[in-house]
Backbone bond lengths (Angstrom), bond angles and torsions (degrees), N, CA, C in turn:
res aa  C-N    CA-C-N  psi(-1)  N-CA   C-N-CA  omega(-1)  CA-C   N-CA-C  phi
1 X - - - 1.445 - - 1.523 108.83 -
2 X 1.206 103.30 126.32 1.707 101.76 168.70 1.856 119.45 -123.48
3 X 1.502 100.48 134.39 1.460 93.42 167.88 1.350 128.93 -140.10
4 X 1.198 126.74 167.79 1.330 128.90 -176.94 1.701 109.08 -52.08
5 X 1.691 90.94 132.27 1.990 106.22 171.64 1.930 97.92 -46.94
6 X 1.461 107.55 -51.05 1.602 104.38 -157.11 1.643 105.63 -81.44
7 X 1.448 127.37 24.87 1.432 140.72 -162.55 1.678 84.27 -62.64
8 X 1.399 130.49 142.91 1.407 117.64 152.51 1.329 116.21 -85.98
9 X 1.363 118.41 -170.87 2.024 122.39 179.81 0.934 97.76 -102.62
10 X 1.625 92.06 140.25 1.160 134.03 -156.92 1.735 121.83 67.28
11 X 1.622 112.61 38.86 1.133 110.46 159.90 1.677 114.39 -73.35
12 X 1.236 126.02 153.62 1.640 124.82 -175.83 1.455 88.47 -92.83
13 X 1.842 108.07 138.66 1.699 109.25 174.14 1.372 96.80 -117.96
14 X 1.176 139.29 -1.86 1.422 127.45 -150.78 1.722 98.04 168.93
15 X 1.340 133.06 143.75 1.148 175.57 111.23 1.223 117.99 -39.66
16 X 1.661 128.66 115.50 1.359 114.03 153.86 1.408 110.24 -160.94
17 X 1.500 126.39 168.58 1.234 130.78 170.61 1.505 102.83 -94.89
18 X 1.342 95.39 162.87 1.944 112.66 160.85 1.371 94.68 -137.74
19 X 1.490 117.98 140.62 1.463 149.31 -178.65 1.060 107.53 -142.87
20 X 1.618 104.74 140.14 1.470 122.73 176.34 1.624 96.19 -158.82
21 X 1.356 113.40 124.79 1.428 128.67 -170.59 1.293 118.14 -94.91
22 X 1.769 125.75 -1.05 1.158 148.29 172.21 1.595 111.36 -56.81
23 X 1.260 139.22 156.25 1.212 130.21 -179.50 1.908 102.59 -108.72
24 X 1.084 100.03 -176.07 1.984 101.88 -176.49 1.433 101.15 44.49
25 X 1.773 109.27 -154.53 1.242 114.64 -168.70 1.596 105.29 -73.11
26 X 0.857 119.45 -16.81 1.630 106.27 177.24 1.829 102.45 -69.10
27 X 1.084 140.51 -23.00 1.385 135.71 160.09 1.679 129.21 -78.59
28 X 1.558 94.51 7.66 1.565 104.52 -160.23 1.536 91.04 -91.11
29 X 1.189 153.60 135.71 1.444 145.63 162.27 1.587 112.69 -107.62
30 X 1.514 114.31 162.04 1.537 111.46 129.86 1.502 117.95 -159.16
31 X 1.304 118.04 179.20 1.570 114.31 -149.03 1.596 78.17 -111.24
32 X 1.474 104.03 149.59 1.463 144.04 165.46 1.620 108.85 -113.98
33 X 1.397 88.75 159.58 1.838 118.30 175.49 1.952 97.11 -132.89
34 X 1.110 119.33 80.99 1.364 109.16 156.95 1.378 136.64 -51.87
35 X 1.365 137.34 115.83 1.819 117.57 -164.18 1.369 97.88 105.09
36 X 1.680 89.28 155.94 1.376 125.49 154.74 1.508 122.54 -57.57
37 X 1.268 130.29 103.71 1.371 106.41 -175.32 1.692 106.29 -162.46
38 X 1.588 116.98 151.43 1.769 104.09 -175.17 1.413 101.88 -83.50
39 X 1.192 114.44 78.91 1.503 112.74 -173.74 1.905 105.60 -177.55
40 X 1.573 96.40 138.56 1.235 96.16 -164.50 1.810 100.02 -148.62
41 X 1.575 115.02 148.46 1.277 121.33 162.80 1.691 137.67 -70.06
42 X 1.413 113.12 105.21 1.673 98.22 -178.88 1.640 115.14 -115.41
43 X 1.269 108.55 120.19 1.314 127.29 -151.11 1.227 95.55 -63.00
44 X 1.482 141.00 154.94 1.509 134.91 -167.16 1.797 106.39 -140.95
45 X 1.333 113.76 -32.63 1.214 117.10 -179.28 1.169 115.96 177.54
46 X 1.558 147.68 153.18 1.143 126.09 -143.16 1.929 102.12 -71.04
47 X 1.538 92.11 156.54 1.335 112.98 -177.53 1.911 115.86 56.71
48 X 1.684 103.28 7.73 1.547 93.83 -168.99 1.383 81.59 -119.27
49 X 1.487 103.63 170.49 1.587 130.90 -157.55 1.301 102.96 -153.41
50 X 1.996 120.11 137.31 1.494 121.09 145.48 1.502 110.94 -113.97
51 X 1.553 98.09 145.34 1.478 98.21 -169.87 1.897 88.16 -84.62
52 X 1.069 106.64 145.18 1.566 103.48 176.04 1.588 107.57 -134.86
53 X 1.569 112.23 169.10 1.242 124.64 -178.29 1.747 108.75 -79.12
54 X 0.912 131.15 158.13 1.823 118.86 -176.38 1.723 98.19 -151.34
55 X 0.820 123.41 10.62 1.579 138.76 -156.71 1.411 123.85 -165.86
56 X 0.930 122.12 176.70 1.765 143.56 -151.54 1.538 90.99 -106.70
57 X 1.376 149.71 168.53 1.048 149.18 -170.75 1.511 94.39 -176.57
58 X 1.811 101.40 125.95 1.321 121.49 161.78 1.614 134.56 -136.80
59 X 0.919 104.02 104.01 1.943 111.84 -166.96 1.348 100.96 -57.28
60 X 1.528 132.42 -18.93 1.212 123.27 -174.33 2.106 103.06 -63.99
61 X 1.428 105.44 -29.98 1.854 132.24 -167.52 0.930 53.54 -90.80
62 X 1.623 113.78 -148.33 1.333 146.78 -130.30 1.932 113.84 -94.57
63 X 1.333 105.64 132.76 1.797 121.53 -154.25 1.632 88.00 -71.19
64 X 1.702 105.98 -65.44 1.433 121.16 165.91 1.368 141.75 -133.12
65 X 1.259 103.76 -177.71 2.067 104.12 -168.49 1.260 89.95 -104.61
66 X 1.849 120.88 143.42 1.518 117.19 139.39 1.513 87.12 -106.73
67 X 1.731 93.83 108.72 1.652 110.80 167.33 1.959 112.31 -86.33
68 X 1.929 119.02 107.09 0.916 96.39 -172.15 1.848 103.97 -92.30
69 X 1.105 118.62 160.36 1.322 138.68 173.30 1.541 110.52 -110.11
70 X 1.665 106.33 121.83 1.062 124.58 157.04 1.695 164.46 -144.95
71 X 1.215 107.56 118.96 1.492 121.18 -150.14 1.429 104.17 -85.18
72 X 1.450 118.60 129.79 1.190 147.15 -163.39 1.195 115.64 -121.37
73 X 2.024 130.32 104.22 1.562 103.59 168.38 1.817 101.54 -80.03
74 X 1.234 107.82 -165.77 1.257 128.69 -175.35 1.731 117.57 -110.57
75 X 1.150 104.63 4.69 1.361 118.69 175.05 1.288 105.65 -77.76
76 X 1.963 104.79 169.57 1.449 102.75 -168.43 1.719 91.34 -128.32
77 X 1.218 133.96 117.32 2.011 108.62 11.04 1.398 88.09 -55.42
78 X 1.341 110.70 -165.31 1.608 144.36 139.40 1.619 107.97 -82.06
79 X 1.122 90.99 128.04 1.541 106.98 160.82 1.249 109.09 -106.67
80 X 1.701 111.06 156.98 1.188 110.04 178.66 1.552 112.66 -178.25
81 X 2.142 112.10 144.20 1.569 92.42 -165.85 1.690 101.42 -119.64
82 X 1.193 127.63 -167.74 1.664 115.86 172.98 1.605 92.37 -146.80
83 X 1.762 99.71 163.00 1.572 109.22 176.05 1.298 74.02 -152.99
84 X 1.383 94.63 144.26 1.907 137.29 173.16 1.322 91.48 -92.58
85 X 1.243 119.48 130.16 1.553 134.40 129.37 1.093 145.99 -113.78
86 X 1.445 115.95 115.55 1.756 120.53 -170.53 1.499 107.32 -49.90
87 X 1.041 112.97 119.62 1.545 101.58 154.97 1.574 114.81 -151.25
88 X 1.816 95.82 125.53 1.309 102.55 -167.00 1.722 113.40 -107.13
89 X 1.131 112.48 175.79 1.252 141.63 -152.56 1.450 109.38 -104.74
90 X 1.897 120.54 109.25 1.255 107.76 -168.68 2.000 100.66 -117.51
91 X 1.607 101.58 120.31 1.239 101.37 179.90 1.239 147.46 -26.13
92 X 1.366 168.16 69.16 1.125 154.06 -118.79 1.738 99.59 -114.59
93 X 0.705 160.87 -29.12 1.862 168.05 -90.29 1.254 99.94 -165.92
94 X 1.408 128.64 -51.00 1.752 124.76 -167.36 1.830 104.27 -59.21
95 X 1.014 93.66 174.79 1.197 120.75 154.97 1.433 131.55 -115.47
């Protein structure tokens, strides 16, 4: 996924579900952002997620994000899996 340096917050970068086919709290989930990062989760409906912008973004700093995502049941232990997503940074300022 790539987006514009001048994106404002709360631009949407990404779409996704979390599923867990377990019943009780072991089927209960929710999505994490581990890290420092201009990017944040906004919950949309059960088990769905937008990855959103939460911050200022500059390609001149950093080209791109590995934004990781992570899904959590509520069972004990907790289980839980992650997916990396590239997402890079498209210049706005150059010429």
């Amino acid at each position: 996924s790539t987006i514009s340096e001048a994106a404002p917050p709360n631009t949407v970068v990404a779409l996704f579900n979390v599923r867990d086919w377990d019943s009780g709290d072991n089927g209960r989930t929710r999505g994490e952002l581990p890290g420092e990062q201009p990017f944040s989760l906004t919950p949309l409906a059960a088990d769905s997620y937008a990855l959103v912008t939460s911050g200022e973004l500059d390609r001149e700093q950093v080209e791109e994000y590995n934004v990781t995502v992570r899904a959590c049941d509520e069972g004990f232990p907790p289980l839980s899996a992650s997916k990396t997503l590239l997402v890079g940074l498209l210049d706005v300022n150059d010429n």
